[in-house]
C-alpha positions, 0 to 999 in steps of 0.5 A: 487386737482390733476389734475385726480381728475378735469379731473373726475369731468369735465366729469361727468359735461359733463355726467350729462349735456348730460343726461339733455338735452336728458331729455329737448328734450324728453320733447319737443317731449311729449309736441309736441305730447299732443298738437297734440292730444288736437288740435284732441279732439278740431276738434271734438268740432268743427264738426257739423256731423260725417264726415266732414273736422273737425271730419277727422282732430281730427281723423287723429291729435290723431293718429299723435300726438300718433304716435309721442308719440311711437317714441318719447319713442322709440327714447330717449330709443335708446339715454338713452341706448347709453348714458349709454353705453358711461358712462360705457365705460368712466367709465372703461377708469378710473378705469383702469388709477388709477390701 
């Protein structure tokens, strides 16, 4: 195996290590956010009329934890994209040495 040939596979490593941990914290995010929203349809468990603290909280943990779930979404699609702009220009980087 010729030294190009490692320094093409250790690259891909590193790409495919990448997209894995944008993957984990994209994850992270999502569960963040789910647990956000059951502790909201929990605080309506808990509210014995419509407006007391309990019945506010649920309201107001729904509409963070789906807050979080768009940004979340918005925030891996900004990293997806740039981590697939990094990819082709690496990519080229290759293509034009072995030319």
């Amino acid at each position: 195996m010729d030294e190009e040939s490692k320094e093409e596979r250790r690259n891909r490593l590193a790409e495919k290590r990448t997209e894995l941990a944008h993957e984990r914290t994209i994850m992270a995010y999502l569960r963040t956010a789910t647990t956000i929203i059951l502790f909201g349809i929990a605080f309506f468990g808990l509210s014995e009329y419509k407006w007391d603290f309990f019945y506010f909280a649920g309201w107001m943990s729904i509409a963070v934890g789906t807050i979080f779930i768009i940004v979340s979404f918005e925030r891996g699609m900004t990293h997806f994209n740039e981590i697939r702009k990094i990819t082709h220009s690496v990519e080229r980087m290759f293509t034009r040495k072995k030319e």
